[in-house]
C-alpha positions as a printed NumPy array, in Angstrom:
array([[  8.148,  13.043, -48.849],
       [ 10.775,  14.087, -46.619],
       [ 11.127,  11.829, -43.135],
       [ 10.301,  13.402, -39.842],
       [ 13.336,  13.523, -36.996],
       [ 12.379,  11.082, -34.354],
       [ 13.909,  10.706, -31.103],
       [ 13.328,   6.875, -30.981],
       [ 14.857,   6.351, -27.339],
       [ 12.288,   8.651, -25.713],
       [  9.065,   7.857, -27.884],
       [  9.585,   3.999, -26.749],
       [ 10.287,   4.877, -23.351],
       [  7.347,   7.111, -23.224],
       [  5.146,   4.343, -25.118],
       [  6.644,   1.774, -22.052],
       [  5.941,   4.27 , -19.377],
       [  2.276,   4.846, -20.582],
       [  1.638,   0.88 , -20.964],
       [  3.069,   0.64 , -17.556],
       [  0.455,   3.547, -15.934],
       [ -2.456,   1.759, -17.865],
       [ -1.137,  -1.514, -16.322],
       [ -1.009,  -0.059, -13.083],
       [ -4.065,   2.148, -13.245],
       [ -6.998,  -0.805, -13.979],
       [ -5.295,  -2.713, -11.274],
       [ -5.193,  -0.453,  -8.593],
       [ -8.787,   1.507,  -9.886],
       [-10.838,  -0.939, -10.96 ],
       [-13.224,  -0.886,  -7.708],
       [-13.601,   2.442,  -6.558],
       [ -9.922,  -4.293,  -3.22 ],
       [ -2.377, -11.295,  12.718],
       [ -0.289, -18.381,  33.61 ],
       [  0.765, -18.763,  36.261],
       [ -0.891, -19.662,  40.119],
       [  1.592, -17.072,  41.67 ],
       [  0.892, -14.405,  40.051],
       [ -0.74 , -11.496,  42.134],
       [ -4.893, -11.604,  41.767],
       [ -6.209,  -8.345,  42.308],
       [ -9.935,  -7.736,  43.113],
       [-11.879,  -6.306,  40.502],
       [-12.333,  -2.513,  39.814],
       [-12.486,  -3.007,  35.986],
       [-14.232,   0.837,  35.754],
       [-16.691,  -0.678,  34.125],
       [-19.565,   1.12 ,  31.981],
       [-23.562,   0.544,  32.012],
       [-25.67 ,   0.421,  28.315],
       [-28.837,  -0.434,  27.627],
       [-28.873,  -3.207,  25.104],
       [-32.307,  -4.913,  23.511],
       [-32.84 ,  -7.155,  26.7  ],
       [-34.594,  -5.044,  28.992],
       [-33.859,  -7.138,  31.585],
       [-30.045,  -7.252,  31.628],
       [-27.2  ,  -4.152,  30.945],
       [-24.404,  -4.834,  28.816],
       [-21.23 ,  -3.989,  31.177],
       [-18.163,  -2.986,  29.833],
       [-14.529,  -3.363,  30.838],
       [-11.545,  -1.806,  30.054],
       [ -7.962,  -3.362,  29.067],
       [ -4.88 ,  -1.371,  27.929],
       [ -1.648,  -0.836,  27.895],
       [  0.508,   1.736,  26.239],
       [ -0.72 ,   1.794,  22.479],
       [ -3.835,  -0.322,  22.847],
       [ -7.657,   0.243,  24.771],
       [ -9.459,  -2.585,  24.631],
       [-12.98 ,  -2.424,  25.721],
       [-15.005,  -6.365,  26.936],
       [-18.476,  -6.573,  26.501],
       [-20.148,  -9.147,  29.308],
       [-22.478,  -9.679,  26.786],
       [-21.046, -12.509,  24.305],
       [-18.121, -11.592,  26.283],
       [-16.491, -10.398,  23.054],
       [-14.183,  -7.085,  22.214],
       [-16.57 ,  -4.006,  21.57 ],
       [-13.919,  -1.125,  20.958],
       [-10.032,  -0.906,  20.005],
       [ -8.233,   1.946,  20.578],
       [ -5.032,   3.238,  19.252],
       [ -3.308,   5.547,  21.798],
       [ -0.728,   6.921,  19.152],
       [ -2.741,   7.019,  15.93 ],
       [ -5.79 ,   9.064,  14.56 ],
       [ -8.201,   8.796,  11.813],
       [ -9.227,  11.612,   9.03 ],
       [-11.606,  14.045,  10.885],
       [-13.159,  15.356,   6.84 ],
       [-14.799,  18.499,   9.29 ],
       [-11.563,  19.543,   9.996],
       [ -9.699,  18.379,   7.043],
       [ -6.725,  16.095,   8.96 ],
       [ -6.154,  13.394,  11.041],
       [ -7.589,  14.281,  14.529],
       [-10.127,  12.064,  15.815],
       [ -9.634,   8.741,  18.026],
       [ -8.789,   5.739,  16.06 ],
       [-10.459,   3.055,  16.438],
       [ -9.869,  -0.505,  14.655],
       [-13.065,  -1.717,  16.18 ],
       [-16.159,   0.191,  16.971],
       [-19.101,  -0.758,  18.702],
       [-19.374,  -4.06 ,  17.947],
       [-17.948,  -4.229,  14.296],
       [-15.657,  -6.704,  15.303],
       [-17.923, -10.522,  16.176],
       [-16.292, -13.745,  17.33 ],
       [-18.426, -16.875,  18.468],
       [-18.38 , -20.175,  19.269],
       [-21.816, -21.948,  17.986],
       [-22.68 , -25.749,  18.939],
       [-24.734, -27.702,  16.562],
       [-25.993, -31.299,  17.406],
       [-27.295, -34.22 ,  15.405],
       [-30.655, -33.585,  17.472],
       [-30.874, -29.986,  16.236],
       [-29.986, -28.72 ,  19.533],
       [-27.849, -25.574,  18.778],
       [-26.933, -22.395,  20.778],
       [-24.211, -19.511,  20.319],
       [-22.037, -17.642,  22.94 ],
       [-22.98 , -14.41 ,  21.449],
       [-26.105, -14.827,  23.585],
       [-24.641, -15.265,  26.806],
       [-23.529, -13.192,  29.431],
       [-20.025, -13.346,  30.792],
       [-19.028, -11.919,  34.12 ],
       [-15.317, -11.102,  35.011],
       [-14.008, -13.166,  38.009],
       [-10.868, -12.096,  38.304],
       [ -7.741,  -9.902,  36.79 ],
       [ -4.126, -10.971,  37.413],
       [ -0.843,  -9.314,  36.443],
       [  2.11 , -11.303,  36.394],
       [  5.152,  -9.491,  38.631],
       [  7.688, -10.28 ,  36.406],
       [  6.389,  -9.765,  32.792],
       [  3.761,  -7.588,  33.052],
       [  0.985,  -9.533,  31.397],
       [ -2.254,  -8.75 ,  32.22 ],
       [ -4.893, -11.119,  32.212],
       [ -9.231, -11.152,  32.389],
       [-11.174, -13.95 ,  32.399],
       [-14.568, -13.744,  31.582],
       [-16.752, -16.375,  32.603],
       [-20.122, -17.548,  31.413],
       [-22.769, -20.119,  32.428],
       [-23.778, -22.914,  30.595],
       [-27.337, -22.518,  29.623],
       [-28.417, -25.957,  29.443],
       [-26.508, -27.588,  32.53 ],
       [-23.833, -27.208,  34.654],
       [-20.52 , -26.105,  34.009],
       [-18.969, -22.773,  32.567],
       [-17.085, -21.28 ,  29.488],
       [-14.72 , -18.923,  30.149],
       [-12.852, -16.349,  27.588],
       [ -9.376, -15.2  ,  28.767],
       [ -7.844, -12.075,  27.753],
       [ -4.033, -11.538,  28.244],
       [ -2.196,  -8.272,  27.344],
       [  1.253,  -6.988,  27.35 ],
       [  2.408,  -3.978,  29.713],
       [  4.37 ,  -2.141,  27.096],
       [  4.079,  -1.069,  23.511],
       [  2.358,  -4.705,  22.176],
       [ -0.114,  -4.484,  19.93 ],
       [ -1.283,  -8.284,  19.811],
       [ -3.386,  -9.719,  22.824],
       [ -3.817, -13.335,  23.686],
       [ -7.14 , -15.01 ,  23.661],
       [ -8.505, -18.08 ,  24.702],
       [-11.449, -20.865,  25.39 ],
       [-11.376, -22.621,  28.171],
       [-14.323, -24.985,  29.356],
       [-15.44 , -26.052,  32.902],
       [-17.145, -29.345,  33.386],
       [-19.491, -28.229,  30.319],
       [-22.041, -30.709,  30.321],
       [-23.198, -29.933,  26.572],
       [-20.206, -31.475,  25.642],
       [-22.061, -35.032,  26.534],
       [-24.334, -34.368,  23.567],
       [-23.481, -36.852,  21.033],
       [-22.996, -35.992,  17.066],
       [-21.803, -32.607,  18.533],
       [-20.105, -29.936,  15.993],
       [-18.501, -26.746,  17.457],
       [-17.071, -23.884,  15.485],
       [-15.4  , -20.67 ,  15.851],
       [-17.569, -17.694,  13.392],
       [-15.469, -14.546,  13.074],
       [-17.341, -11.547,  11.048],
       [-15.37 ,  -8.23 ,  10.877],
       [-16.401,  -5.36 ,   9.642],
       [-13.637,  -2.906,   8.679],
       [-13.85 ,   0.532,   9.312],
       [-12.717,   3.476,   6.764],
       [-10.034,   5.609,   8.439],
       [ -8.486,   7.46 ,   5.577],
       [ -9.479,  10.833,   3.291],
       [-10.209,   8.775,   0.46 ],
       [-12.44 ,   5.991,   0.852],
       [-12.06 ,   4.575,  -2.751],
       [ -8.161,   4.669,  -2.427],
       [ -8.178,   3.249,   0.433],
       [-10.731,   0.293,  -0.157],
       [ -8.337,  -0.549,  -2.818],
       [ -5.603,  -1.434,  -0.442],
       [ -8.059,  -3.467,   1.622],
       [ -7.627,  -6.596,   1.521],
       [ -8.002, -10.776,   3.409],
       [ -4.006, -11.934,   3.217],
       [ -3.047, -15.23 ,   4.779],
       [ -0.071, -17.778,   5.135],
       [ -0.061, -21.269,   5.113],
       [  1.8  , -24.165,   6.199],
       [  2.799, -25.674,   2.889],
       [  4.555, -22.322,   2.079],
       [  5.303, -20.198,   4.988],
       [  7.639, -17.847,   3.529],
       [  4.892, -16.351,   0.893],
       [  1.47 , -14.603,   1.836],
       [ -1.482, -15.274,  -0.273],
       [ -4.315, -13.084,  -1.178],
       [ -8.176, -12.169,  -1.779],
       [ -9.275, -10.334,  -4.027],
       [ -9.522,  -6.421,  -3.103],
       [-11.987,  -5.31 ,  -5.568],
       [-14.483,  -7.882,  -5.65 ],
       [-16.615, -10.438,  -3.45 ],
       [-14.913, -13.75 ,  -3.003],
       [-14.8  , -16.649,  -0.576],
       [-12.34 , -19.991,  -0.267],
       [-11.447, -22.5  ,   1.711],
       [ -7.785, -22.34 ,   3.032],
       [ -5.827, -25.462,   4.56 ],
       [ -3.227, -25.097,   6.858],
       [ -3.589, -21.378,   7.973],
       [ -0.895, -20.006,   9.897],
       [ -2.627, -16.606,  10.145],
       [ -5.168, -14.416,   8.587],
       [ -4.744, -10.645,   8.284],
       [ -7.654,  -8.494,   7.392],
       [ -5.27 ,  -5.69 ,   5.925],
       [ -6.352,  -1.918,   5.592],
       [ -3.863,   0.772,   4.208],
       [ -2.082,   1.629,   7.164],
       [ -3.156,  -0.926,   9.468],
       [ -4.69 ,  -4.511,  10.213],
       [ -6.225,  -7.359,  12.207],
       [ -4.437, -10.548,  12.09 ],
       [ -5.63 , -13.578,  13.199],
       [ -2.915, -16.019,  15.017],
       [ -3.861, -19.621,  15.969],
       [ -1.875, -21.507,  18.714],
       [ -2.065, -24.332,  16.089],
       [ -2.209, -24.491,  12.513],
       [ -5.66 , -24.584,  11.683],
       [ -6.632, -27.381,   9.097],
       [ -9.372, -25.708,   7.214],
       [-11.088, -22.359,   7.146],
       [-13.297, -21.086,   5.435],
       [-13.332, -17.229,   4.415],
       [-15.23 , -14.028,   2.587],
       [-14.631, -10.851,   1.938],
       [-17.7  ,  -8.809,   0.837],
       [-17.191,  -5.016,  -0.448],
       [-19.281,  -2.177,   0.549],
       [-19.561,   0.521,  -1.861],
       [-20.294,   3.41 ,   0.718],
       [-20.832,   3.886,   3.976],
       [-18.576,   3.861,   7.292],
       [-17.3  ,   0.057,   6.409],
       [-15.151,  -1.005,   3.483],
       [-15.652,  -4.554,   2.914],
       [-17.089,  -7.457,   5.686],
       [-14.857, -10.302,   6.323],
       [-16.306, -13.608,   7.925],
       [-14.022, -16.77 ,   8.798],
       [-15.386, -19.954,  10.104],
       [-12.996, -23.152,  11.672],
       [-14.454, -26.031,  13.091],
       [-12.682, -26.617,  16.641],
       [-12.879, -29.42 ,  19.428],
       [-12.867, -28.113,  23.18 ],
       [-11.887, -30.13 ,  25.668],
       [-12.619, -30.164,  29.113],
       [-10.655, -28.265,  31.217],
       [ -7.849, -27.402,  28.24 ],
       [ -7.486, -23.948,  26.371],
       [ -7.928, -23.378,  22.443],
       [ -5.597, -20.464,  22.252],
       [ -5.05 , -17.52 ,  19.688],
       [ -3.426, -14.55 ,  19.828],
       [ -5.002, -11.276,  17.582],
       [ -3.178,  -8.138,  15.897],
       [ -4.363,  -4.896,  16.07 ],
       [ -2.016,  -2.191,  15.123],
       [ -0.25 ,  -0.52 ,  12.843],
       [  1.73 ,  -1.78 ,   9.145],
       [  4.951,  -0.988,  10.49 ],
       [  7.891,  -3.038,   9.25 ],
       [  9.766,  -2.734,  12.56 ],
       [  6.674,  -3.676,  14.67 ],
       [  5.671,  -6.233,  12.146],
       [  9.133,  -7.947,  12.084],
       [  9.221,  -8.422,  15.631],
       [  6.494, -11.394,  15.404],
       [  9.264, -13.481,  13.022],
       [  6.114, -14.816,  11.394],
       [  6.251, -13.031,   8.069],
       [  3.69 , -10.287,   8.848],
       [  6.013,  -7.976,   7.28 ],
       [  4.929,  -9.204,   3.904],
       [  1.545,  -7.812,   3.934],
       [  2.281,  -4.31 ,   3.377],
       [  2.13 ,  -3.905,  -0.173],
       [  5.006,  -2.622,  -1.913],
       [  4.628,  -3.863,  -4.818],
       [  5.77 ,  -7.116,  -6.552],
       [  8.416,  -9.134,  -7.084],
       [ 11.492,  -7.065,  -7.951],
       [  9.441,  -3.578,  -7.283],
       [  8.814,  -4.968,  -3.701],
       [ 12.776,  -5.697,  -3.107],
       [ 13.431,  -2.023,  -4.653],
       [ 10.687,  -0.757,  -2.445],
       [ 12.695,  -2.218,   1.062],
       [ 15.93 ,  -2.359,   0.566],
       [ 16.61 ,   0.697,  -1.299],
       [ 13.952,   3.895,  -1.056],
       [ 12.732,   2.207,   2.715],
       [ 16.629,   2.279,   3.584],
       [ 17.234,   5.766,   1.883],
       [ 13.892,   7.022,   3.566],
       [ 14.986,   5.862,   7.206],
       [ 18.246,   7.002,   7.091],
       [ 16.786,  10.154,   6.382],
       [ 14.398,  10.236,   8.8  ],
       [ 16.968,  10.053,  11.511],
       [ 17.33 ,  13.941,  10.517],
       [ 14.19 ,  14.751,  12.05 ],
       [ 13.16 ,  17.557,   9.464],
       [  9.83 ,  17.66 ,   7.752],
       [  9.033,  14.821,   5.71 ],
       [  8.319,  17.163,   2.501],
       [ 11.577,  17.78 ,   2.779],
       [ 12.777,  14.321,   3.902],
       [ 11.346,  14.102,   0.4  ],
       [ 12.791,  15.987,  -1.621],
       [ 15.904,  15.165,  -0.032],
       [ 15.641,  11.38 ,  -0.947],
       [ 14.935,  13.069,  -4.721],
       [ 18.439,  14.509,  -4.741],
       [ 20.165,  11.394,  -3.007],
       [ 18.363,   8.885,  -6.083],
       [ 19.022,  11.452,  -8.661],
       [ 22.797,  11.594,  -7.706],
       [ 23.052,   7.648,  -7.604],
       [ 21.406,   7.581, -11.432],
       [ 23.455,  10.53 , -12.695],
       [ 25.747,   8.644, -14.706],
       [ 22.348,   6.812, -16.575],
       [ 21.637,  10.669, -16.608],
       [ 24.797,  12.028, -17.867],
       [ 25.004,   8.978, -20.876],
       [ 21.296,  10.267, -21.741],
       [ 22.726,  13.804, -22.148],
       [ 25.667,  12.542, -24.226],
       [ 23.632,  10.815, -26.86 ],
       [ 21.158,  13.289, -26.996],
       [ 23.749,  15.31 , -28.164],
       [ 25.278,  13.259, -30.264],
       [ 22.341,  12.627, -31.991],
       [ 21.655,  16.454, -32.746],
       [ 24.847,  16.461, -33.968],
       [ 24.367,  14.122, -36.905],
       [ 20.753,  15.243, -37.544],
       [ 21.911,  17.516, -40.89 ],
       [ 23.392,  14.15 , -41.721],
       [ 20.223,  12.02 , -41.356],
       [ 18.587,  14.578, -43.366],
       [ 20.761,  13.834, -46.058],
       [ 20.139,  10.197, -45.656],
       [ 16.377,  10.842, -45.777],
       [ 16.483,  12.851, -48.906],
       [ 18.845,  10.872, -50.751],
       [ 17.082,   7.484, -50.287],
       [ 13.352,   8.887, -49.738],
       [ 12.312,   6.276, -52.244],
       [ 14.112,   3.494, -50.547],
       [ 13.337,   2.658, -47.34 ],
       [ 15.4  ,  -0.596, -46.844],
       [ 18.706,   1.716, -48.196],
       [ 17.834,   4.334, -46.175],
       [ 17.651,   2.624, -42.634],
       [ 21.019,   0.638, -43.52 ],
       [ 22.694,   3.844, -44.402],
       [ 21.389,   5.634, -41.543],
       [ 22.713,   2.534, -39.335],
       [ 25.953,   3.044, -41.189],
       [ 26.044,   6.346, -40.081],
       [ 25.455,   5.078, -36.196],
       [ 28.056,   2.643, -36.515],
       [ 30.768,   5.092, -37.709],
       [ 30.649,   7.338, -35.216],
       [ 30.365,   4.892, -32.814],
       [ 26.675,   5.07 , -30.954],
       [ 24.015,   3.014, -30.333],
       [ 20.606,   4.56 , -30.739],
       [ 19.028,   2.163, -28.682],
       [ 20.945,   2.665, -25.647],
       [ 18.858,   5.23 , -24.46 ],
       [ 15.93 ,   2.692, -24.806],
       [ 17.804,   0.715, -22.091],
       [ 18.244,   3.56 , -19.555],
       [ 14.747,   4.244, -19.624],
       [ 14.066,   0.757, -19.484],
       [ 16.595,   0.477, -16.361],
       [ 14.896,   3.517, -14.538],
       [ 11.227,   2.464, -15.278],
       [ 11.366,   0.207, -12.452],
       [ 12.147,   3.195, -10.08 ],
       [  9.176,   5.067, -11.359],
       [  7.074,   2.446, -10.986],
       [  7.924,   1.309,  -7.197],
       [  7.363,   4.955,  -6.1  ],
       [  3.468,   4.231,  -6.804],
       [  3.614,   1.369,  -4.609],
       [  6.121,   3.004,  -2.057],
       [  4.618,   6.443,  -0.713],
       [  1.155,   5.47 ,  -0.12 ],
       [  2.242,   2.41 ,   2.143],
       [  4.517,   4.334,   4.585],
       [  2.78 ,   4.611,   7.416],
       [  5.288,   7.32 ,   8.872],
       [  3.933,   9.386,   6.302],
       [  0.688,   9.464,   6.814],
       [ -1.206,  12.543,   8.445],
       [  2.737,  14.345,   7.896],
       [  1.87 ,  17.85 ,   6.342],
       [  3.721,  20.235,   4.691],
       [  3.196,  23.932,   2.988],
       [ -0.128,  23.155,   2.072],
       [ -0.526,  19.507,   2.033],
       [ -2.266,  17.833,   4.918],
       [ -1.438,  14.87 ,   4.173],
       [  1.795,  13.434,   1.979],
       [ -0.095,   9.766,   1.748],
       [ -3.25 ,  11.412,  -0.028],
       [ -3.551,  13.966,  -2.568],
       [ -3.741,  17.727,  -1.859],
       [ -6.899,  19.725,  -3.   ],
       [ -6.67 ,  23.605,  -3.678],
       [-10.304,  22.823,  -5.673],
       [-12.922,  20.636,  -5.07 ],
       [-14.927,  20.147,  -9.102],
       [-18.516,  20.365,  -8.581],
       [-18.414,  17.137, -11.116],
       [-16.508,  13.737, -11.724],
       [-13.682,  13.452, -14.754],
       [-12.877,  10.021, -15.761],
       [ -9.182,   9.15 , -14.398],
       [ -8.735,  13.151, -13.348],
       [-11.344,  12.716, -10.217],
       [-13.104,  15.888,  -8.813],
       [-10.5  ,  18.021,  -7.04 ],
       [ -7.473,  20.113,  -8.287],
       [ -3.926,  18.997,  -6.629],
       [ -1.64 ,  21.747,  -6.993],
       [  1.475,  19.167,  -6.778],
       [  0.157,  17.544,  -9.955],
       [  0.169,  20.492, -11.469],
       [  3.527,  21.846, -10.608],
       [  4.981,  18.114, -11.716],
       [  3.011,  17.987, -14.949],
       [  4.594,  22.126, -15.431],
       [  7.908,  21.095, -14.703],
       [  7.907,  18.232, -16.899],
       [  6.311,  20.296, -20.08 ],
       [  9.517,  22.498, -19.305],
       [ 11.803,  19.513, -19.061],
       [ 10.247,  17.907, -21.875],
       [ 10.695,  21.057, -24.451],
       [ 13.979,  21.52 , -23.16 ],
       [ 15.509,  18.104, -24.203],
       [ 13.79 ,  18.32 , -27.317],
       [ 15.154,  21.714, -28.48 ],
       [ 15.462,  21.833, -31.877],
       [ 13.478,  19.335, -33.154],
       [ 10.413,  20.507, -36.076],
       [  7.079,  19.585, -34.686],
       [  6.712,  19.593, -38.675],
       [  7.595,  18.625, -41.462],
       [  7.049,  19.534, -45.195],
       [  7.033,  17.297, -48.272],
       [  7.871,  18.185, -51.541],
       [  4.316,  19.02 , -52.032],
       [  4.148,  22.044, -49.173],
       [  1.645,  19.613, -47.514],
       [  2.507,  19.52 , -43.94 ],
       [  2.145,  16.015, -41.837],
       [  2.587,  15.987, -37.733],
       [  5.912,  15.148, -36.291],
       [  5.678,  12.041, -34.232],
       [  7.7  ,  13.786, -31.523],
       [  4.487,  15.811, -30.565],
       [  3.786,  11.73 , -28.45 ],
       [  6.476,  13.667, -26.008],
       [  4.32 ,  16.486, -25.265],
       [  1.432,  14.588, -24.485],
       [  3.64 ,  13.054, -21.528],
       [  2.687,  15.884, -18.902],
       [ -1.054,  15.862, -19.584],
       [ -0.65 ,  11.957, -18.906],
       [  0.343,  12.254, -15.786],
       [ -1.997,  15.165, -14.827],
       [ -4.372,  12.799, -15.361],
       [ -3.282,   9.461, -13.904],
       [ -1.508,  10.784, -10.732],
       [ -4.038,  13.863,  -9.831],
       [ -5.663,  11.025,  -7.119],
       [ -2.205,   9.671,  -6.192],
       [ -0.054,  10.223,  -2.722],
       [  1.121,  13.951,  -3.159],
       [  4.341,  12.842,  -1.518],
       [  4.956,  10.782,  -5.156],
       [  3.576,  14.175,  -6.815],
       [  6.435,  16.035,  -4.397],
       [  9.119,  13.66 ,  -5.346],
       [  8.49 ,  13.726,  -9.472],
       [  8.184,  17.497,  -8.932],
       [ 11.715,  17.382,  -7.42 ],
       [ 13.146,  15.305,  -9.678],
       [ 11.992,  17.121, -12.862],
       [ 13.095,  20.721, -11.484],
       [ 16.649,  18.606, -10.804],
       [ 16.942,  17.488, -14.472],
       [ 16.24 ,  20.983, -15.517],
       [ 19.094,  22.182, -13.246],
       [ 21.389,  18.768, -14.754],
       [ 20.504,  19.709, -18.006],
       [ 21.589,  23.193, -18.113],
       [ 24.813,  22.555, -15.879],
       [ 25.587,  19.684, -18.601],
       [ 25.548,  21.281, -21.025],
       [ 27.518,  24.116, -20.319],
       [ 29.937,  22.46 , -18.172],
       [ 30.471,  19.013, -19.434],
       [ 29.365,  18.609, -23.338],
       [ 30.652,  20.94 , -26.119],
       [ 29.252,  19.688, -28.955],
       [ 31.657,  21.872, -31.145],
       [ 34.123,  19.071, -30.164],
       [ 31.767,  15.981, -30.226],
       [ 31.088,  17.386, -34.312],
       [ 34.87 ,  17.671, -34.702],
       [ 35.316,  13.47 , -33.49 ],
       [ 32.239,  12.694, -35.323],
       [ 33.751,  13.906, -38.57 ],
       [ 37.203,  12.201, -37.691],
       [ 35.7  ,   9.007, -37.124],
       [ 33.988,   9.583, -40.49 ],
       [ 37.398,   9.732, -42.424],
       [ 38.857,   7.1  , -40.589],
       [ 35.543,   4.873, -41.494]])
């Protein structure tokens, strides 16, 4: 039976690129898983707004606190934060099909703190219940800092409990916030326990819910290892007790809560709980046991804003390391290569579709000479292909004598078959930080261009009235063009080879190198969900190896003269 031509470079760099897409795909699909007694006191005019709330009785007042990227809005009652606003961000409107509408981190209420008291007598009670009043506002002259202070009553004696708000003039997204108690007389109670309960309950913002929910996530630092950030599970329930917190983000794609302690806290204990639809992703509750003391403030400062590495890096507290691109090695690709490429870029001011493809041609230029090697032994090894077939025929019966000779053959004209392994090996790195990379760039998000709406989600010409597995239900015309471009690419570099092969019988088997054609249907499959800026940038890059491919080989490889130094090296040999 005669041997079929394989192209063993690109069938095991196609067999690593599909184990790496599997890898990548169950992890990622699986769940569709931060004063001063001079200072000026002003008197209050805290435009505050009237709701009715269960207690007949009382009205929940509201007041406002902002600056120039955050609107924070106090309830009295619980004396908690209600609403935050983002001045310069907004969420996906699906009515009309972009990002239009206010964002908000926290929404009526989906964001609880309070402090609960529990004594040995059973005697218990929780701030939530209470009503604070605002007795004064401050701003400091020389920094800026505004500061409320909400103060409460104790309800079973004297003294008071007041929370204290503090927030930056300029572009700070982080506010401070404290305890402070006033000759609180329920502090007398023996056997007394006091905690903090935190339950948040994190709103969707994004077109795609499921993709979203998957980069949703608890993260947290510790003291015993400050420089690394720790994780919860994103696709599943899970709770733990963490010693020595630094901080506690409650990470979303594009944006997060992070919870910063004055102190290092010695234990907490915390839960994330998914939601499978709905206006929430997943519920996150944290509990710490605390000590007030009279008169003294338990301080903590709270995130909410944007995954920006500039912002983030700013804190010097490692926040930077939540946003996720990627691991290990991929995550050092991800920032100081295409995150240095992509800024520079930026700086042009030009669409980001075509900041895009832009960064395509500056990576493709850097891996040309990977490229240009590919080329080379591609060539080569058409070249020698009558010879092979020799080989094959001559020693059909013999497969040990066959793959020396054919090895022989390698060896005297001086290539190494599996070179080509290694370059795909050395560029499946790049292909595989570019899953990570797009969807985490917050600069990207809401960017349109042509017909995309946005380059972090995937663009829909169709929506399917019905569900494929790993395909979804919509029709991304970016996929398409990539997976079209790549069929072209693909039957291009494999010009010449039989799809099949006859034996001696006339009984015709399938050549192996058909594994290459089932490349583009792949990837219509496993990227159709995927940020269409990746689908944008693969497009690019395969219409740029059509254009190398052509200009190689007319310009740069005459295989005429690579025959003529094959056969020399064969007589010298």
């Amino acid at each position: 039976m005669k041997d079929k031509n394989l192209d063993y470079s690109s069938i095991i760099g196609l067999i690593l690129i599909l184990s790496v897409l599997i890898i990548f795909t169950y992890f990622n699909n699986n769940n569709h898983t931060n004063t001063n007694k001079n200072n000026n006191s002003k008197k209050l005019d805290l435009n505050h707004q009237e709701f009715s709330i269960p207690d007949k009785r009382k009205k929940n007042h509201f007041f406002l606190l902002e600056n120039n990227v955050l609107k924070l809005k106090i309830s009295s009652l619980g004396g908690g934060i209600h609403d935050v606003l983002l001045k310069k961000y907004k969420a996906y409107d699906s009515l009309l099909s972009y990002h239009a509408k206010n964002l908000y981190l926290i929404k009526n209420s989906s964001f609880l703190y309070k402090l609960s008291f529990l004594n040995q007598k059973g005697l218990n009670f929780d701030t939530n219940t209470l009503y604070f009043q605002p007795i004064f506002l401050e701003k400091n002259k020389k920094s800026g800092i505004r500061t409320l202070t909400m103060r409460a009553k104790n309800p079973y004696g004297r003294g008071f409990l007041d929370y204290i708000y503090t927030i930056g003039e300029k572009n700070q997204y982080d506010i401070g916030f404290s305890i402070r108690t006033r000759n609180f007389s329920f502090f007398k109670k023996k056997g007394l326990v006091s905690y903090l309960n935190l339950e948040h309950k994190i709103l969707s913002l994004e077109k795609d819910r499921d993709w979203e929910n998957s980069y949703t996530q608890v993260c947290y630092s510790v003291s015993s290892n400050p420089d690394s950030v720790k994780y919860l599970s994103e696709k599943k329930t899970e709770d733990k007790n963490i010693y020595g917190v630094k901080w506690i983000s409650h990470k979303q794609q594009f944006f997060s809560f992070i919870f910063i302690p004055e102190k290092i806290l010695k234990s907490v204990f915390v839960q994330s709980e998914n939601f499978s639809s709905g206006f929430f992703l997943k519920k996150v509750q944290l509990k710490t046991f605390i000590n007030p003391v009279k008169n003294e403030d338990i301080s903590f400062r709270f995130y909410f804003g944007p995954l920006d590495l500039k912002v983030l890096k700013k804190y010097q507290n490692g926040f930077e390391n939540i946003i996720p691109f990627g691991w290990g090695f991929l995550k050092w690709i991800n920032k100081y290569f295409f995150l240095i490429v992509f800024q520079f870029l930026e700086k042009t001011n030009l669409n980001y579709g075509v900041i895009i493809i832009l960064m395509t041609i500056v990576v493709k230029l850097i891996l040309y000479p990977i490229t240009y090697k590919q080329y080379k032994l591609s060539a080569i090894m058409k070249s020698i292909r009558p010879e092979i077939e020799k080989l094959n025929h001559k020693y059909r019966k013999d497969v040990f004598k066959k793959q020396k000779a054919i090895m022989e053959l390698y060896h005297n004209v001086g290539i190494n078959p599996m070179s080509g392994c290694i370059s795909t090996l050395f560029q499946i790195p790049i292909f595989y930080s570019l899953f990570k990379f797009f969807p985490t760039i917050i600069n990207l998000r809401g960017q349109s261009f042509l017909w995309v709406e946005d380059l972090t989600s995937y663009d829909s010409i169709f929506k399917l009235p019905f569900f494929i597995p790993f395909y979804g239900n919509h029709v991304s015309l970016l996929t398409l063009l990539y997976s079209l471009a790549l069929l072209v690419y693909t039957k291009l570099s494999n010009n010449g080879k039989n799809n099949f092969s006859k034996n001696e019988n006339n009984s015709s088997i399938p050549d192996m190198n058909f594994l290459l054609y089932l490349m583009p249907i792949v990837m219509l499959l496993f990227i159709n969900s995927y940020a269409s800026a990746l689908s944008l940038y693969y497009f690019t890059s395969n219409i740029i190896n059509i254009g190398f491919f052509f200009f190689i080989k007319e310009f740069m490889l005459n295989e005429k003269k690579i025959l003529i130094k094959i056969q020399e090296k064969k007589k010298k040999s």
